[in-house]
N, CA, C and O atoms as a GROMACS GRO file, in nm:
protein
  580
    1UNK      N    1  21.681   8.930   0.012
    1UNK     CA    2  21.776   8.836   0.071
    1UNK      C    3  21.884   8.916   0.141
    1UNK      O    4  21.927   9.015   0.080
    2UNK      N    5  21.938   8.886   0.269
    2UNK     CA    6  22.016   8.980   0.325
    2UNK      C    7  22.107   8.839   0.415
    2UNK      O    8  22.050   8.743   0.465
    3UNK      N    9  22.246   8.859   0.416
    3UNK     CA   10  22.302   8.753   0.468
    3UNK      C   11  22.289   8.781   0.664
    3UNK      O   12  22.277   8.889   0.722
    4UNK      N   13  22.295   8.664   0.717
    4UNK     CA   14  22.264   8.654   0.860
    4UNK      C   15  22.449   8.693   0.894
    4UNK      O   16  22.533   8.747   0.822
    5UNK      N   17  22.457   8.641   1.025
    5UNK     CA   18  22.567   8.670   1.092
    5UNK      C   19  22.697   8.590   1.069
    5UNK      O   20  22.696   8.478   1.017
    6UNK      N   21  22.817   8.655   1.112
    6UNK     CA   22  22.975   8.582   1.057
    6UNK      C   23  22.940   8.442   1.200
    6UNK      O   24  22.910   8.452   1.319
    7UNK      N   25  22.960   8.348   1.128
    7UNK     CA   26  22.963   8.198   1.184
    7UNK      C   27  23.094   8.169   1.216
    7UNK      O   28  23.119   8.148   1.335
    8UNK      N   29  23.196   8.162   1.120
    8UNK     CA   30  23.338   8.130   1.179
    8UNK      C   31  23.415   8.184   1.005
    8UNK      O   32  23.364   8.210   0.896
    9UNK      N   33  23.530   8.181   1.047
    9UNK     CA   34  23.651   8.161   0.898
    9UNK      C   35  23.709   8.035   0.958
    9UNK      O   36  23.747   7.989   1.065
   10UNK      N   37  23.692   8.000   0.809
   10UNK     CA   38  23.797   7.894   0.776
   10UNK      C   39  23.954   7.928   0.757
   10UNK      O   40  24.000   8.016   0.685
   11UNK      N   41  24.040   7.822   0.852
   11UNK     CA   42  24.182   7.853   0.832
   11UNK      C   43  24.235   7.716   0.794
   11UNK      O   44  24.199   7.619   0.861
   12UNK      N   45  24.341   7.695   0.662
   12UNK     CA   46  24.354   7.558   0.641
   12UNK      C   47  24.459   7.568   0.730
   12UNK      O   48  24.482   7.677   0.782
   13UNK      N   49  24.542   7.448   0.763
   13UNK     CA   50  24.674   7.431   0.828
   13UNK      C   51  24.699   7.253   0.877
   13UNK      O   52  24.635   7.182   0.954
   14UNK      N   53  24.834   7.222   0.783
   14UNK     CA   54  24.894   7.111   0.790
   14UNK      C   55  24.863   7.046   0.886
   14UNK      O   56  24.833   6.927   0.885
   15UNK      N   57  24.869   7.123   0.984
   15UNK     CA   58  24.843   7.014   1.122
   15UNK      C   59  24.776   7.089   1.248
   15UNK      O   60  24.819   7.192   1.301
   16UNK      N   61  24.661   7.015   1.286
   16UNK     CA   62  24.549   7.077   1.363
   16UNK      C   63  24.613   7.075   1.475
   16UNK      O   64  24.606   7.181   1.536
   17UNK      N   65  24.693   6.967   1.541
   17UNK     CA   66  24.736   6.987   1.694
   17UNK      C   67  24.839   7.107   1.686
   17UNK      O   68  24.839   7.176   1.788
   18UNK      N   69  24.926   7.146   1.588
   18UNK     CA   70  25.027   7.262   1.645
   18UNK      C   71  24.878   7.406   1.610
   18UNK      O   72  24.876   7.474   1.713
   19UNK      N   73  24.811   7.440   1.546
   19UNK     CA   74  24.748   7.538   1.551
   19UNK      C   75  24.622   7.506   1.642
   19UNK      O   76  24.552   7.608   1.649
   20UNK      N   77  24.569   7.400   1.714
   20UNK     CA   78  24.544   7.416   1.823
   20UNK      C   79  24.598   7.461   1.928
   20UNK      O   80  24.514   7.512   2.002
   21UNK      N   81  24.708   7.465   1.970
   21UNK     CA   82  24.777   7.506   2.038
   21UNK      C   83  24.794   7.642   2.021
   21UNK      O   84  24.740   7.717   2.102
   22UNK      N   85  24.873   7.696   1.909
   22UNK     CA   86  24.804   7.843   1.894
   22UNK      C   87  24.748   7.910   1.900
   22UNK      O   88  24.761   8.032   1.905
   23UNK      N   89  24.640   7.820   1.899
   23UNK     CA   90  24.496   7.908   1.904
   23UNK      C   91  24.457   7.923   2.026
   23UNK      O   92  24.362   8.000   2.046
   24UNK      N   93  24.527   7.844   2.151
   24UNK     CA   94  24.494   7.813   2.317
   24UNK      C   95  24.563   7.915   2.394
   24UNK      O   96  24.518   8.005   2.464
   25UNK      N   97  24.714   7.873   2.360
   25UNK     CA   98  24.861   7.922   2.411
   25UNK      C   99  24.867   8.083   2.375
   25UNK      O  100  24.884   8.151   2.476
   26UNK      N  101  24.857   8.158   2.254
   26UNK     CA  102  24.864   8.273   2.210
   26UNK      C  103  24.731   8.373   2.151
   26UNK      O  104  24.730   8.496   2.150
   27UNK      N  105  24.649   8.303   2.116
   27UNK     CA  106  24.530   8.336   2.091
   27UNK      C  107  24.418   8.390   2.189
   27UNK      O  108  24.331   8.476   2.181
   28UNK      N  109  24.460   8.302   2.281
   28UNK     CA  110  24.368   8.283   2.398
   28UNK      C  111  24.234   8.184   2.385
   28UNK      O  112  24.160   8.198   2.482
   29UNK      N  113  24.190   8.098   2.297
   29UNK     CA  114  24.076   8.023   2.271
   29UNK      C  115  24.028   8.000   2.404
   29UNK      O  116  24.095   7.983   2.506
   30UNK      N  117  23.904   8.003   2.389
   30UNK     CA  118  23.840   7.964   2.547
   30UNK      C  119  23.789   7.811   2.519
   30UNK      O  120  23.745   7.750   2.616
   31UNK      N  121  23.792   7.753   2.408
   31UNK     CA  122  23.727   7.637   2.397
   31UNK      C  123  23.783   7.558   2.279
   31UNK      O  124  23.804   7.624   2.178
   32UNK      N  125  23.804   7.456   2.278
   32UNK     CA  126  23.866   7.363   2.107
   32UNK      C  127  23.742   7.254   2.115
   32UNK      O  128  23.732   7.213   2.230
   33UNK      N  129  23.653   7.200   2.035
   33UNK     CA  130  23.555   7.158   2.021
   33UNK      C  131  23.648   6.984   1.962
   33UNK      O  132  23.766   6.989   1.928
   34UNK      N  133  23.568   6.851   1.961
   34UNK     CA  134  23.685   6.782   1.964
   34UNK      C  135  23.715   6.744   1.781
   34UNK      O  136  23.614   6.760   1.711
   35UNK      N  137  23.786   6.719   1.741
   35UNK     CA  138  23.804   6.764   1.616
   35UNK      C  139  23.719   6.602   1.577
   35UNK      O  140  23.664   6.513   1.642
   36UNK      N  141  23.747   6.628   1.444
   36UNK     CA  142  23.602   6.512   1.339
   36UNK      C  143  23.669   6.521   1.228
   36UNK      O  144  23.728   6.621   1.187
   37UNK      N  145  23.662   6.389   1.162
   37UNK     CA  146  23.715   6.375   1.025
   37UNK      C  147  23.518   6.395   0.924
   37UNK      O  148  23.408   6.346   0.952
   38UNK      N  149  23.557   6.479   0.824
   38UNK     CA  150  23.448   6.552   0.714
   38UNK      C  151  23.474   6.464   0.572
   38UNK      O  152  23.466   6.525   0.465
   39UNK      N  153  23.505   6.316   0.572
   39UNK     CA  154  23.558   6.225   0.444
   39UNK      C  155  23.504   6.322   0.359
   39UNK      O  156  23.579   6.394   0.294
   40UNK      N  157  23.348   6.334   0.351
   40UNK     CA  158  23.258   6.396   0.181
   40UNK      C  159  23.341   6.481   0.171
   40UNK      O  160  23.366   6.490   0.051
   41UNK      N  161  23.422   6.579   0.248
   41UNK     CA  162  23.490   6.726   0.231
   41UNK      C  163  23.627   6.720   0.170
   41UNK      O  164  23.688   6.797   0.095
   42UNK      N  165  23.668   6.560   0.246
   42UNK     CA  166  23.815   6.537   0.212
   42UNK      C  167  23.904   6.608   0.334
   42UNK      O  168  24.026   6.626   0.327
   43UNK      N  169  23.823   6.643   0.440
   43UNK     CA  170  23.914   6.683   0.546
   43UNK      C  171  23.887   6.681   0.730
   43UNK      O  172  23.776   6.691   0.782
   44UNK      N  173  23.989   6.669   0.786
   44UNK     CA  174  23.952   6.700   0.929
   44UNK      C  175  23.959   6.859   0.966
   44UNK      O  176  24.023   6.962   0.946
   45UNK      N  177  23.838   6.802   1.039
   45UNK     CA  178  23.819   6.988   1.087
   45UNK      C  179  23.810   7.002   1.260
   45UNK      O  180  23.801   6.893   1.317
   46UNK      N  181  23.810   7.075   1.314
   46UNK     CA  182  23.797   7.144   1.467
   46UNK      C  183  23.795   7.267   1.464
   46UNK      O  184  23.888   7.331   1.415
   47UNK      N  185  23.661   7.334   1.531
   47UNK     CA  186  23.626   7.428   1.598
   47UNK      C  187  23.677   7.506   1.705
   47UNK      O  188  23.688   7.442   1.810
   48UNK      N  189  23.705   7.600   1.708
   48UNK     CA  190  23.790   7.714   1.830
   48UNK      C  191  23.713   7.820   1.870
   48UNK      O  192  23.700   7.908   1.784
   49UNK      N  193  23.665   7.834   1.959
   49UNK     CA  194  23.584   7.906   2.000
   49UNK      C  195  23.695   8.066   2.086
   49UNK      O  196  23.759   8.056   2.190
   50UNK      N  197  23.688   8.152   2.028
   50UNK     CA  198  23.768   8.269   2.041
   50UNK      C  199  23.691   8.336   2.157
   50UNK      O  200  23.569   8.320   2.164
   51UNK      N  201  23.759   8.411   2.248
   51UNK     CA  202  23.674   8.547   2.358
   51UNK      C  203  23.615   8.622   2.299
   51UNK      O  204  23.635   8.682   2.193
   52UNK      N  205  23.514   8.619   2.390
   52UNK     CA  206  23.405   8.766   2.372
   52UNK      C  207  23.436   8.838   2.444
   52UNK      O  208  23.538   8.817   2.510
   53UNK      N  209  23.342   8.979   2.463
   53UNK     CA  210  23.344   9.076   2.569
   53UNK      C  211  23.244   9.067   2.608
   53UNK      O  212  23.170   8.996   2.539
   54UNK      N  213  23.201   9.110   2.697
   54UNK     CA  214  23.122   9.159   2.815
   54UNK      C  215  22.970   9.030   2.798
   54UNK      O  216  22.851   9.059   2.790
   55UNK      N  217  23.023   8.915   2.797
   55UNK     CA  218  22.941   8.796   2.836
   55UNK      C  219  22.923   8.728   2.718
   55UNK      O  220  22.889   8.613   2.690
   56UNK      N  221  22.957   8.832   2.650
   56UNK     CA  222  22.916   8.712   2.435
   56UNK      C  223  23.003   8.640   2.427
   56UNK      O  224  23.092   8.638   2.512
   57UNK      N  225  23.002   8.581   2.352
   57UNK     CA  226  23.099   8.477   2.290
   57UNK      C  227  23.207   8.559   2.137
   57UNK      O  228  23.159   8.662   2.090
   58UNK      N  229  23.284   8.528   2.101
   58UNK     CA  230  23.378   8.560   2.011
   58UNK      C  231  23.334   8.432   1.873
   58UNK      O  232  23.295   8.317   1.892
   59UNK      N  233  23.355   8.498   1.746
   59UNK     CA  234  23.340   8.438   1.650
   59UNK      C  235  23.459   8.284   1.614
   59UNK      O  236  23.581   8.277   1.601
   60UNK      N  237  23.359   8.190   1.610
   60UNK     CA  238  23.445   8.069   1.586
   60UNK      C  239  23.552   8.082   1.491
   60UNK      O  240  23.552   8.185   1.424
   61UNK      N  241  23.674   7.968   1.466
   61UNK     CA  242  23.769   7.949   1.362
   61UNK      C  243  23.722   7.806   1.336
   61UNK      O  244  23.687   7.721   1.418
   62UNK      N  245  23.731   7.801   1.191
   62UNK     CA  246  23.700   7.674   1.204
   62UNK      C  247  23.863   7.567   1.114
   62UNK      O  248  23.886   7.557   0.994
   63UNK      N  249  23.919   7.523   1.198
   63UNK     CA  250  24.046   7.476   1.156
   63UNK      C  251  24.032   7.312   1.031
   63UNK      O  252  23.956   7.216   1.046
   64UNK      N  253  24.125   7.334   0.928
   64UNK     CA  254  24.085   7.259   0.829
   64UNK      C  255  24.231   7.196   0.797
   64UNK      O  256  24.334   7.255   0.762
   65UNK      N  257  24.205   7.035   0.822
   65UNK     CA  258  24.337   6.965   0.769
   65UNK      C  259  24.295   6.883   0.683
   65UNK      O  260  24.212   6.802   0.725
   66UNK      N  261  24.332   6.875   0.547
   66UNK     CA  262  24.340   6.817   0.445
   66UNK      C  263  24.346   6.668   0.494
   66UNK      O  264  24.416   6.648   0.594
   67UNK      N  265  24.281   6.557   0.435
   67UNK     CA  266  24.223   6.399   0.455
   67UNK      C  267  24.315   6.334   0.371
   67UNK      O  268  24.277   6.232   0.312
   68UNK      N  269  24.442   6.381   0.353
   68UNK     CA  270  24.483   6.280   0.229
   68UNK      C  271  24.502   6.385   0.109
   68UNK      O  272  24.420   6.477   0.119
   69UNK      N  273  24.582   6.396   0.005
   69UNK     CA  274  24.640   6.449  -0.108
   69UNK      C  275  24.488   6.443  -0.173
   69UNK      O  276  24.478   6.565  -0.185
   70UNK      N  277  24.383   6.402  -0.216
   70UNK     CA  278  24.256   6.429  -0.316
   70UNK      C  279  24.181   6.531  -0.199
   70UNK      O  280  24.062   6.547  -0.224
   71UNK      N  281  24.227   6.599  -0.081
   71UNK     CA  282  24.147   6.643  -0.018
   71UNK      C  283  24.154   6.813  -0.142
   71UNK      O  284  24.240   6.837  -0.226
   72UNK      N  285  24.044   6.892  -0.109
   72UNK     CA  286  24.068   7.037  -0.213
   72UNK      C  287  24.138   7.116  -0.092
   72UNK      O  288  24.217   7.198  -0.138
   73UNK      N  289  24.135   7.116   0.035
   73UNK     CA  290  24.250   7.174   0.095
   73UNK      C  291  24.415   7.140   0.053
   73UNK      O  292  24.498   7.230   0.043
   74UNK      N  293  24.448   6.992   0.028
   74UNK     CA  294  24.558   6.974  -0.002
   74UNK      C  295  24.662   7.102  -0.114
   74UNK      O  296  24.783   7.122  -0.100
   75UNK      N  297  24.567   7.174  -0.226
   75UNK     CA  298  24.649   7.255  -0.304
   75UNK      C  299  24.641   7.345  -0.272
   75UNK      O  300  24.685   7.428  -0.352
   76UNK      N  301  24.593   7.391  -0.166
   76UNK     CA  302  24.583   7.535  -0.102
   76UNK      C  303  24.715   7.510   0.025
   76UNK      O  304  24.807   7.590   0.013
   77UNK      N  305  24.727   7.420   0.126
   77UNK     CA  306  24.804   7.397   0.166
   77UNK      C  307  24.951   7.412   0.098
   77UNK      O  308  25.046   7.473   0.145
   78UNK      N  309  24.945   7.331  -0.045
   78UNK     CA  310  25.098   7.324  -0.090
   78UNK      C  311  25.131   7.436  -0.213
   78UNK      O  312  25.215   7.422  -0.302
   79UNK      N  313  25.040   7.551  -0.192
   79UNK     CA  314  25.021   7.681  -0.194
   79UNK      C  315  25.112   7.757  -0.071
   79UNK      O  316  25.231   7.788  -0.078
   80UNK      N  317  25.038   7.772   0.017
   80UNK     CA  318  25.038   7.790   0.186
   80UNK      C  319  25.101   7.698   0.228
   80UNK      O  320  25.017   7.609   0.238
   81UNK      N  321  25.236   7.643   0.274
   81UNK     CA  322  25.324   7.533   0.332
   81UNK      C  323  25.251   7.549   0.475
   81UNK      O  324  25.193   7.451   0.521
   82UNK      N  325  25.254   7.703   0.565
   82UNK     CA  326  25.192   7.773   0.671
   82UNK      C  327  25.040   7.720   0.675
   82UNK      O  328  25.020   7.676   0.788
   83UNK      N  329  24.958   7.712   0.618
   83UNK     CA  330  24.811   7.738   0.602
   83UNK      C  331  24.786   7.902   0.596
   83UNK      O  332  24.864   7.994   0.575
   84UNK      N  333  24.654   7.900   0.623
   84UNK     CA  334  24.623   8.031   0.638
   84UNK      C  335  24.431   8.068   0.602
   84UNK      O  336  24.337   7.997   0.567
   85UNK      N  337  24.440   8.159   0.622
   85UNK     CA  338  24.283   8.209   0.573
   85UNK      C  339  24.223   8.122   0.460
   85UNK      O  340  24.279   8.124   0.350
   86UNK      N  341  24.117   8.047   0.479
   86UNK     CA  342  24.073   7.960   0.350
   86UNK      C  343  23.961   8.082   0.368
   86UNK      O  344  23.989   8.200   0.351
   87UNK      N  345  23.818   8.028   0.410
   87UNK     CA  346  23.701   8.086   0.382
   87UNK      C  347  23.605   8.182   0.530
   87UNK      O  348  23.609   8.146   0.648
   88UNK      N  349  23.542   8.280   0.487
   88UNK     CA  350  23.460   8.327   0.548
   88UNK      C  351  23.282   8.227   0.569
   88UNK      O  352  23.249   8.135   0.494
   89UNK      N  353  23.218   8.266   0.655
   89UNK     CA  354  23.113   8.175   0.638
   89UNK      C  355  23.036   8.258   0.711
   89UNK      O  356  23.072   8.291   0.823
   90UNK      N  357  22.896   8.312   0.646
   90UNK     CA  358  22.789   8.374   0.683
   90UNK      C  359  22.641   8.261   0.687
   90UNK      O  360  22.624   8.162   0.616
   91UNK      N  361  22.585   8.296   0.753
   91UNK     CA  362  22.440   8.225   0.754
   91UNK      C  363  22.305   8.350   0.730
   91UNK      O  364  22.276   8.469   0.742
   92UNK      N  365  22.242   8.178   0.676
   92UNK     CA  366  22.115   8.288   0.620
   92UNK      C  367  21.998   8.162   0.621
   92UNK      O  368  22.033   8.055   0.572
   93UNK      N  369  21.882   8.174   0.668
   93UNK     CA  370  21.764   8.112   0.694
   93UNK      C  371  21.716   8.048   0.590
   93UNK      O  372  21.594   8.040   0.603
   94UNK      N  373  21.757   7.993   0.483
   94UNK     CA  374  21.684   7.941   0.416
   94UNK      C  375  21.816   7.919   0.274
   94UNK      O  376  21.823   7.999   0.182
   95UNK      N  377  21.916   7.788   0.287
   95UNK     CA  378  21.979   7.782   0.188
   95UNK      C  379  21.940   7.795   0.079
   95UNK      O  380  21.993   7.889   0.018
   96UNK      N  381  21.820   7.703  -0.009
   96UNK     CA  382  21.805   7.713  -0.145
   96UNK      C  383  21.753   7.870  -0.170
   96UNK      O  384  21.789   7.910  -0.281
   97UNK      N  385  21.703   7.934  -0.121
   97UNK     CA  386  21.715   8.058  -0.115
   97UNK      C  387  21.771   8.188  -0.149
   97UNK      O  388  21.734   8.286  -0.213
   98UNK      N  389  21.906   8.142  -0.064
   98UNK     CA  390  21.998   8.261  -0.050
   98UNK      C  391  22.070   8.182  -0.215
   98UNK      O  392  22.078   8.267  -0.305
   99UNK      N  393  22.119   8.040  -0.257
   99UNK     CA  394  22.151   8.002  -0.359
   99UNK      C  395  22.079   8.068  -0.486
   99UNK      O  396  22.132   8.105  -0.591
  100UNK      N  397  21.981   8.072  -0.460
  100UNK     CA  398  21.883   8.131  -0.638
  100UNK      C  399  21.919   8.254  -0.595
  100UNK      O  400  21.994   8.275  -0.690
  101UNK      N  401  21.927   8.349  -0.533
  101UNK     CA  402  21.953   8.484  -0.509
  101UNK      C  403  22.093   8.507  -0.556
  101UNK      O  404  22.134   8.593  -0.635
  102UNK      N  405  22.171   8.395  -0.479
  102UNK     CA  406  22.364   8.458  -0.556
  102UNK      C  407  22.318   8.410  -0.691
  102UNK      O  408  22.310   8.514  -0.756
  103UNK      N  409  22.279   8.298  -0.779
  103UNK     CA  410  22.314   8.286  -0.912
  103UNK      C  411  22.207   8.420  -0.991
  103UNK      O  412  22.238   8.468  -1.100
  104UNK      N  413  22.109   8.455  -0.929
  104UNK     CA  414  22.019   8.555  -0.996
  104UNK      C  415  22.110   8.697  -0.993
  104UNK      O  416  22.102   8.785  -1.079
  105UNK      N  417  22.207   8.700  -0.861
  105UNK     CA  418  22.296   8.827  -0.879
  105UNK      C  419  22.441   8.777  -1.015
  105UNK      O  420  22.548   8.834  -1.035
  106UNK      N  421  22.398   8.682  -1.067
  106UNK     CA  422  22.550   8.598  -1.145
  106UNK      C  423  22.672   8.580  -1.092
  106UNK      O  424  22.781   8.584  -1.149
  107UNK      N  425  22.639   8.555  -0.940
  107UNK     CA  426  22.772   8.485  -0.911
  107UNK      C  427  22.789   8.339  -0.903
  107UNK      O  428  22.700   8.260  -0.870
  108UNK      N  429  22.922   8.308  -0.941
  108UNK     CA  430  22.904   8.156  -0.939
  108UNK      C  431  22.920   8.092  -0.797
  108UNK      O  432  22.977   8.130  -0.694
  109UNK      N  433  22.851   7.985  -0.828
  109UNK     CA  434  22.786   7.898  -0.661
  109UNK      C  435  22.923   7.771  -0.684
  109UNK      O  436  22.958   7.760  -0.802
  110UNK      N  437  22.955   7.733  -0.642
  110UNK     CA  438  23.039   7.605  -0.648
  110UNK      C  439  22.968   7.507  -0.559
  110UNK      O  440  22.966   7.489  -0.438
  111UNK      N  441  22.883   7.423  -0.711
  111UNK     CA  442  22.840   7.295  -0.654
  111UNK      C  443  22.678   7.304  -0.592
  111UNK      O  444  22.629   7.412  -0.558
  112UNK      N  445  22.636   7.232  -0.588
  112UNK     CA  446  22.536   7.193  -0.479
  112UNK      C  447  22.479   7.231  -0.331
  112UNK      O  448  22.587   7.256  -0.276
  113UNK      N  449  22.414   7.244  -0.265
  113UNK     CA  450  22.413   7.204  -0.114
  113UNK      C  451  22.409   7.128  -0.075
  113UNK      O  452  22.322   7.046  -0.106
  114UNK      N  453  22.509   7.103   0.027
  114UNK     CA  454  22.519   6.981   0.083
  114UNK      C  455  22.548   7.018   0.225
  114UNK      O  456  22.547   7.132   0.270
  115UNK      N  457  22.583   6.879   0.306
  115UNK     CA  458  22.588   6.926   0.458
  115UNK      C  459  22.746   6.940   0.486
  115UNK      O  460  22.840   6.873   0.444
  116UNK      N  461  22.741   7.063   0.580
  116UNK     CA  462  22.837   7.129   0.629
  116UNK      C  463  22.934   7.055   0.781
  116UNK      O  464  22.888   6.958   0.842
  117UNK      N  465  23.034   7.107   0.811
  117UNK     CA  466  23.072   7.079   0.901
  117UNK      C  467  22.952   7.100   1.045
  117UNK      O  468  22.968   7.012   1.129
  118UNK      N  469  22.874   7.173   1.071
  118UNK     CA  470  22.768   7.185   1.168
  118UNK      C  471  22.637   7.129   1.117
  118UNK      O  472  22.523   7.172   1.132
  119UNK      N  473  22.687   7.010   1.046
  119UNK     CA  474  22.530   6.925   1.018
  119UNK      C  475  22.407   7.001   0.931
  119UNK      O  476  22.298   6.952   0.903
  120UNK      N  477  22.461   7.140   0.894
  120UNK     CA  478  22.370   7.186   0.816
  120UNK      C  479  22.366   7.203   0.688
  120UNK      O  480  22.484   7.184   0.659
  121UNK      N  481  22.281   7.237   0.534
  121UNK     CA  482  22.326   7.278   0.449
  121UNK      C  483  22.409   7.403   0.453
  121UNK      O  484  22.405   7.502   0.526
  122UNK      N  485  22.514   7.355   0.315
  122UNK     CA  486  22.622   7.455   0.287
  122UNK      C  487  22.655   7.504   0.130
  122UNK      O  488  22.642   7.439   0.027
  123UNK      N  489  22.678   7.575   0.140
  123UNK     CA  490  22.719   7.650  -0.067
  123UNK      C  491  22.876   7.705  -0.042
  123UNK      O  492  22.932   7.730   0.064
  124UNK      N  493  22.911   7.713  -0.137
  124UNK     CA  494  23.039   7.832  -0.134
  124UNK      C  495  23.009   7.902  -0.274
  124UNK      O  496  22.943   7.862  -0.370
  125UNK      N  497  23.076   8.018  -0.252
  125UNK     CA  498  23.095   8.107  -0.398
  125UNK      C  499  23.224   8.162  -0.390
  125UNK      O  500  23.297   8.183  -0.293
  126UNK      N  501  23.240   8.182  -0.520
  126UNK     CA  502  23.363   8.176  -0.563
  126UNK      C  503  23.436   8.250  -0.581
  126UNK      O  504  23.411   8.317  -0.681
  127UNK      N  505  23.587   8.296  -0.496
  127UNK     CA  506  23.634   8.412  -0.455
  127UNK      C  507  23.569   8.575  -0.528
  127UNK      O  508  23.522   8.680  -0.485
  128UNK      N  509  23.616   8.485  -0.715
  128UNK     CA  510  23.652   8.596  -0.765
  128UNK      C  511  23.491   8.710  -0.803
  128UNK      O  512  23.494   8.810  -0.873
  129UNK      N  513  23.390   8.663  -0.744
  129UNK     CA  514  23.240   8.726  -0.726
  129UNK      C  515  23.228   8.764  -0.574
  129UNK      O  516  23.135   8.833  -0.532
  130UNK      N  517  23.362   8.698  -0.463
  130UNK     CA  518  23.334   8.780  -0.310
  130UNK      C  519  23.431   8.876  -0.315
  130UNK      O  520  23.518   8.863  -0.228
  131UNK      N  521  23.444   8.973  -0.391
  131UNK     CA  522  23.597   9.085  -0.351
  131UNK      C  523  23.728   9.000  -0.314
  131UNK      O  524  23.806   9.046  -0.231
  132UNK      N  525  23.751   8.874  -0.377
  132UNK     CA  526  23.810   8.762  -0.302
  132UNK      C  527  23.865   8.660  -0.232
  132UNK      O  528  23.962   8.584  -0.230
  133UNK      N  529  23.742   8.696  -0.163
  133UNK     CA  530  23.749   8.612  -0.054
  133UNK      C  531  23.631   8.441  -0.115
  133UNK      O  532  23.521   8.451  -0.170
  134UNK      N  533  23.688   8.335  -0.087
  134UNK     CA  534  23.625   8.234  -0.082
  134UNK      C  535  23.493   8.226   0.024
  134UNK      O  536  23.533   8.208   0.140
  135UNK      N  537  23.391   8.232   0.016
  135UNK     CA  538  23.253   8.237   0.085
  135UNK      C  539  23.164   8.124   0.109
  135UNK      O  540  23.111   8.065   0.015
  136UNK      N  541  23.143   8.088   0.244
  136UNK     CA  542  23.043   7.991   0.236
  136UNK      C  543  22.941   8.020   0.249
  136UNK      O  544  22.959   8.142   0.250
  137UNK      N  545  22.795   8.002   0.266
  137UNK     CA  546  22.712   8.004   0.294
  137UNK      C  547  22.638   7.890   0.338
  137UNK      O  548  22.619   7.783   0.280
  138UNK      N  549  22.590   7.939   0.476
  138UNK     CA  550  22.536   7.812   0.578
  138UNK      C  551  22.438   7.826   0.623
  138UNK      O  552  22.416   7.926   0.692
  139UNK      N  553  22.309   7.697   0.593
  139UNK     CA  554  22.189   7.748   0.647
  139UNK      C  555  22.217   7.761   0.808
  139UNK      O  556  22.319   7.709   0.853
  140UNK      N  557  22.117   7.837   0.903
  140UNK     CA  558  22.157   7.869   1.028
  140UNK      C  559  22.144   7.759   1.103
  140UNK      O  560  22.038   7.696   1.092
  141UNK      N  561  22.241   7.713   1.190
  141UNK     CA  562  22.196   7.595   1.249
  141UNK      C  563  22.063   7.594   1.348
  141UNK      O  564  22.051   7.688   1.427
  142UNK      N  565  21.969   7.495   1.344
  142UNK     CA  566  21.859   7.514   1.436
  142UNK      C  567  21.870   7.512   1.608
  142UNK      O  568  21.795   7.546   1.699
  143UNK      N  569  21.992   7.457   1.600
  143UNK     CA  570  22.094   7.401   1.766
  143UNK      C  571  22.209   7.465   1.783
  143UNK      O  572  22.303   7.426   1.714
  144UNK      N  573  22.230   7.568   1.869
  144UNK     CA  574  22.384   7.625   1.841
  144UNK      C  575  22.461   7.526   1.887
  144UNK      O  576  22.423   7.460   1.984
  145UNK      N  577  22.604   7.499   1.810
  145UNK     CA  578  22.722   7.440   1.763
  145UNK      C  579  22.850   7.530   1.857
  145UNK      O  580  22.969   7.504   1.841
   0.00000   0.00000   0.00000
C-alpha cells in the first residue's frame, strides 16, 4: 500500500467569503470553485485552486465553515477564533484498502467510509498516529474535481 498524491489541505475558517478573498487578493488563487453546504459533515466547504508552474496546476485548499455549533469544525474554530490548518488529504486507489492497511499498521481510522467533499469515499486518521497532523484519506476521484 503506498499513498497516491497531496489532493488539497483542509483550512477551517469562520467565514468562507473573507478567506476567499484571501485566497484571490493575496494568495493569488487562480480559481474558487462555488462553495456547497456538506450537512452529513456539518459544514460548508469551497475549493481554491492555487498556481502552478510551468502549465500544472497548484495543489487545492479546501476551505471549511462549520454548519451550525454540532458541526466538528465548530471546536476547532473556537480553538482557532482565526481558523487555520485542519487536515492534509492524500489519495489512494482503492479506499477499503488503504483502511485495512492503516488499522493493520494500528493506527486509528476515525469512523467509517463515507463520501467526501469530491463525491468520493473518505477516512481520516487520527492526528496523534500522523506525526500530528489530522489525515484524510480519499479514494481517487474517477473525474478530476
Amino acid at each position: 500500500m503506498k499513498l497516491g498524491r497531496l489532493n488539497h489541505i483542509g483550512v477551517a475558517t469562520p467565514s468562507l467569503e473573507a478567506s476567499l478573498a484571501y485566497y484571490r487578493d493575496v494568495m493569488g488563487a487562480t480559481l474558487a470553485h462555488e462553495p456547497f453546504d456538506l450537512p452529513a459533515q456539518g459544514v460548508k466547504v469551497c475549493f481554491v485552486d492555487t498556481p502552478g508552474e510551468n502549465g500544472t496546476e497548484g495543489t487545492q485548499i479546501e476551505l471549511i465553515e462549520p454548519l451550525g455549533e454540532n458541526s466538528p469544525i465548530h471546536g476547532f474554530i473556537a480553538k482557532n477564533p482565526a481558523g487555520g490548518q485542519h487536515h492534509m488529504c492524500y489519495e489512494v486507489p482503492d479506499i477499503h484498502e488503504a483502511k485495512a492497511w492503516f488499522e493493520g499498521l494500528g493506527k486509528k481510522v476515525l469512523g467509517e467510509p463515507r463520501i467526501g467533499a469530491h463525491g468520493t469515499l473518505i477516512f481520516f486518521v487520527h492526528p496523534k498516529d500522523m506525526n500530528g497532523v489530522l489525515t484524510e484519506i480519499m479514494e481517487t476521484p474517477k473525474e478530476a474535481h
